[in-house]
C-alpha positions in Angstrom: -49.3 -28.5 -36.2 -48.2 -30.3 -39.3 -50.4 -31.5 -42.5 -49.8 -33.5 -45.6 -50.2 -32.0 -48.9 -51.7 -33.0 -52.0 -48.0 -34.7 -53.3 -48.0 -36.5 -49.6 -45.8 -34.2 -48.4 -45.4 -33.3 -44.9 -45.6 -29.4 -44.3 -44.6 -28.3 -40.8 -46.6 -25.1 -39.2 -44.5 -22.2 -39.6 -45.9 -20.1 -37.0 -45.4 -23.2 -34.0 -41.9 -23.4 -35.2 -41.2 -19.4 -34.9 -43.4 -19.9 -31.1 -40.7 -22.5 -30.0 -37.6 -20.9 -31.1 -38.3 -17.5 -30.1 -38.6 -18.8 -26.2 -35.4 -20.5 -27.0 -33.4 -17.7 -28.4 -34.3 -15.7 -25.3 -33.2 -18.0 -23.1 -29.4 -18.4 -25.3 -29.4 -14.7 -24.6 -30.2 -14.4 -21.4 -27.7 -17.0 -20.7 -24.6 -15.6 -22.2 -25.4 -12.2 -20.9 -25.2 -13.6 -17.5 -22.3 -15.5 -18.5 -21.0 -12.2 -19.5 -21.5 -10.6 -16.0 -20.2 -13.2 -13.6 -16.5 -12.7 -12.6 -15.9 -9.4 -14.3 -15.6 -5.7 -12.6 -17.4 -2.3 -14.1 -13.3 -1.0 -13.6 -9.9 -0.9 -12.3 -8.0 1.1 -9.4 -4.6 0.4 -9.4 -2.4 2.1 -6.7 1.5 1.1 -5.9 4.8 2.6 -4.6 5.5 2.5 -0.6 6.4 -0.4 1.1 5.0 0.7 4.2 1.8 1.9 3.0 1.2 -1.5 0.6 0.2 -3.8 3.5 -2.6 -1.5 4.6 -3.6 -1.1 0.9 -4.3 -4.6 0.1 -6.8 -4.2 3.7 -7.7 -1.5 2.3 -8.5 -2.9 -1.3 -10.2 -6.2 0.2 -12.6 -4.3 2.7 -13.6 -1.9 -0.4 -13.9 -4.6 -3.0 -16.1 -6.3 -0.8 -18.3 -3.0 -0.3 -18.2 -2.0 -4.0 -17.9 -5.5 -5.8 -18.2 -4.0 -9.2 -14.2 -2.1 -8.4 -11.4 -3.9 -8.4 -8.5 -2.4 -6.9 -4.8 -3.4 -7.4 -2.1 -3.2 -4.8 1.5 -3.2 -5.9 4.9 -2.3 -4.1 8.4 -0.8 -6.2 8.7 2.1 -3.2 7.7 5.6 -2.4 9.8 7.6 -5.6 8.2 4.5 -7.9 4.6 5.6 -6.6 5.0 9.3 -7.1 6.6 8.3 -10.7 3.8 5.9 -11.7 1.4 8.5 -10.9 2.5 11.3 -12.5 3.2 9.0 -15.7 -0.1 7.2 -15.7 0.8 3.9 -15.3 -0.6 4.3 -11.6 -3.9 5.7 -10.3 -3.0 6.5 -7.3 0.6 6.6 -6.2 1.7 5.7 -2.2 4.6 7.6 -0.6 5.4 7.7 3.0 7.1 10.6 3.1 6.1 14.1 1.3 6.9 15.0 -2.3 10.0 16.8 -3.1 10.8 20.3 -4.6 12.3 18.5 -7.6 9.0 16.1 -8.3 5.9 19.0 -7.7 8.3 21.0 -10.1 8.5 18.5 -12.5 4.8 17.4 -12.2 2.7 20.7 -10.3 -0.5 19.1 -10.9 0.1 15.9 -8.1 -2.4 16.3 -4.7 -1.5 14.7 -1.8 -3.9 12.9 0.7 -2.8 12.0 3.7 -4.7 8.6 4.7 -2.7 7.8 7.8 0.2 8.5 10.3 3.1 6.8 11.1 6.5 6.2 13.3 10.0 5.1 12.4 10.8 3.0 14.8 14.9 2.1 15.6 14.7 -1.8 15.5 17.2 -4.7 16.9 17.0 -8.5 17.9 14.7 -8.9 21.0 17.7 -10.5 22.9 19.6 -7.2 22.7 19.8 -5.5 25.8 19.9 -1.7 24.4 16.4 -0.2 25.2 17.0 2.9 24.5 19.1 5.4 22.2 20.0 9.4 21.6 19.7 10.4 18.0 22.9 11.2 18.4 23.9 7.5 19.3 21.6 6.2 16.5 23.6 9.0 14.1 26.7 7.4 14.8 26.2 3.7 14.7 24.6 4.1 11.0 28.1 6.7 10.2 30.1 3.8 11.4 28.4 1.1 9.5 28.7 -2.7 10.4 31.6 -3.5 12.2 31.9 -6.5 15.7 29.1 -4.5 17.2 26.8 -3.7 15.2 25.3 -5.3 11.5 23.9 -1.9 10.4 20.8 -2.2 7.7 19.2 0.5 5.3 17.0 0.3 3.0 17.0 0.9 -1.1 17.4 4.2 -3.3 13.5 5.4 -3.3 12.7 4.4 -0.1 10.3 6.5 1.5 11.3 5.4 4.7 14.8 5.6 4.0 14.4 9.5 3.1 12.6 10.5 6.3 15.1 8.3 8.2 18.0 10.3 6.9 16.1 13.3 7.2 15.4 13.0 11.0 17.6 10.7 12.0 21.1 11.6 9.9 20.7 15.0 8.9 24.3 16.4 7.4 25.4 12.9 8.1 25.4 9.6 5.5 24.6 5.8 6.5 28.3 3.8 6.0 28.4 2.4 2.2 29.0 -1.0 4.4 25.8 -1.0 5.9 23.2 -3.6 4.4 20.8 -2.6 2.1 17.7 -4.2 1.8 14.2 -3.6 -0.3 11.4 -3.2 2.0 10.4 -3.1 5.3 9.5 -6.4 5.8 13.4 -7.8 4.6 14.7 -5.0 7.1 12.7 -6.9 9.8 13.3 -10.2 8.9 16.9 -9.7 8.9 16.7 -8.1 12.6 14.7 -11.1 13.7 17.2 -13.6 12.9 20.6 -11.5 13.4 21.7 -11.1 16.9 23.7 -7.5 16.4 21.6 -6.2 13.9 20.2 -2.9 14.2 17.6 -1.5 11.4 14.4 0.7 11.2 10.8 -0.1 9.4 7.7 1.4 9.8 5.6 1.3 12.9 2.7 -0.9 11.7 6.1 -3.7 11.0 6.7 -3.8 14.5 6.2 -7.2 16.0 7.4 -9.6 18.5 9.9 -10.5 16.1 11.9 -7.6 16.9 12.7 -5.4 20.1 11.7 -0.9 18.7 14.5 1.7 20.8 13.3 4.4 22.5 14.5 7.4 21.4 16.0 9.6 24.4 13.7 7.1 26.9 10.5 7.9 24.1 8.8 5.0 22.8 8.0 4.6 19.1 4.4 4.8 20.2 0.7 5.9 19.0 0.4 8.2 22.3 3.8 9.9 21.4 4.1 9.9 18.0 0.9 11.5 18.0 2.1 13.8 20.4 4.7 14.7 18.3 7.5 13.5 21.6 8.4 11.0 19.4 11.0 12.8 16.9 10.8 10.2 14.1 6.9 10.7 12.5 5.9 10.8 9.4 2.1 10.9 6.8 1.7 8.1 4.5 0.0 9.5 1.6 -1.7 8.2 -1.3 -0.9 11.1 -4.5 -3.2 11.4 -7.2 -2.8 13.7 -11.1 -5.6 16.4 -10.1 -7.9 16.5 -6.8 -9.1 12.9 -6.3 -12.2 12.4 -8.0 -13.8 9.0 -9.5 -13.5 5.9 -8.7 -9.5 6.6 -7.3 -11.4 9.3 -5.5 -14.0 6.9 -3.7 -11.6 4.9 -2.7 -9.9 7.4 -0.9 -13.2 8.4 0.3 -13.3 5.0 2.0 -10.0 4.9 3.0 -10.6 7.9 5.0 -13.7 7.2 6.7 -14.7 4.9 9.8 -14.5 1.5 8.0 -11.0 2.8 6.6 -9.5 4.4 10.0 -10.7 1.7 11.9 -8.0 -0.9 9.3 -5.3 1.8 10.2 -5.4 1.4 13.6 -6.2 -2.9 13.4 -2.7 -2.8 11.4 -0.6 -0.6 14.1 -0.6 3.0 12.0 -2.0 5.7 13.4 -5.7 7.4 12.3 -5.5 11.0 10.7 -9.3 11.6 12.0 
């Protein structure tokens, strides 16, 4: 309450003015610390390398971030060698690699794990109107050694290429893909290309496989959950995620996740195959 004094001037009561602002600071700071919280994570997980293994990442990423709000994982591409790379350097959490690590990379960097988080197949791809169904790895050997020519457009994929590696691996083996085949960065160009090109004959990951394009047998063996699971199917591989150490932390609940129902259940929604 506020008085006059003995000059006629009017003097406020200090003690009201410190009750109304102290309510009033409160509230500022209460404010900005919510303003503070909203649209912000606790931390970061940020994975990339494999082509293959990105698309089931980013489901993987969405269905955690939605469990664990206060996470935010990143999903980015570049390739299976890029993934091992970025891990071991530290520019990557956790690195992606659909095929295993070689001699020359756990010699170079002994302390990477890997986790395999699901299963996949190589399937042979051509356009849907072809009428080949089915192929020896012998006859698939030979039309990549050939390269494109009036029968076939051959496709392979980039330097790094997980995919590529266990193609030529399994597929190839003493033998090299023409230097006039196409090469193309990912699985889902490889695809595309098939789709729309008449003679074209590729391979991409399972989990690519649509109606788009028409996958080979392999010696009358379908590039199949059943077979590759079986192991009938000769072109399988792991995807794996690669982390500096045992997984632990946040990277390591995430794998957690990835590896458990809710994460299985996205591997086999998406057309890989489960590992439990």
């Amino acid at each position: 309450m506020s008085k006059i004094n003995k000059k006629g001037e009017i003097v406020y009561n200090r003690n009201r003015r410190r009750s109304f602002l102290l309510p009033l600071f409160i509230l500022i700071v209460a404010a900005l610390a919510l303003a503070g919280c909203g649209g912000t994570t606790s931390s970061t997980i940020t994975t990339g390398g494999s082509t293959t293994v990105q698309p089931l990442a980013d489901k993987w990423a969405k269905a955690f971030e939605a469990q664990d709000p206060g996470i935010k994982v990143i999903v980015q591409g570049g390739g299976s060698s890029a993934g091992v790379k970025g891990c071991a350097q530290g520019t990557l959490d956790i690195g992606a690699a659909s095929r295993e690590l070689k001699s020359s990379e756990t010699d170079q960097w002994p302390d990477l794990v890997v986790t395999h988080v699901a299963a996949d197949g190589v399937a042979i791809v051509v356009h849907p109107s072809c009428s080949v169904t089915s192929l020896t790895l012998e006859e698939i050997r030979d039309i990549f050694a050939a390269g494109s020519n009036n029968t076939w457009t051959v496709l392979n994929r980039e330097e790094g290429s997980g995919t590529r590696e266990v193609f030529e691996k399994k597929v190839m083996a003493d033998a090299e893909v023409a230097s006039n085949a196409e090469f193309l960065p990912s699985n889902g160009a490889i695809k595309q290309k098939v789709a729309s090109t008449a003679n074209a004959i590729g391979y991409i990951s399972l989990g690519y496989v649509d109606s788009s394009v028409k996958a080979l047998s392999i010696g009358g063996i379908a590039c199949s959950e059943a077979n590759c699971l079986s192991g009938s199917y000769p072109v399988t591989r792991y995807l794996n995620f690669i982390t500096k150490g045992e997984p632990a932390g946040q990277s390591g609940k995430f794998i957690d996740f990835c590896l458990g129902a809710k994460g299985q259940k996205i591997v086999e929604q998406e057309g890989y195959i489960s590992v439990r």
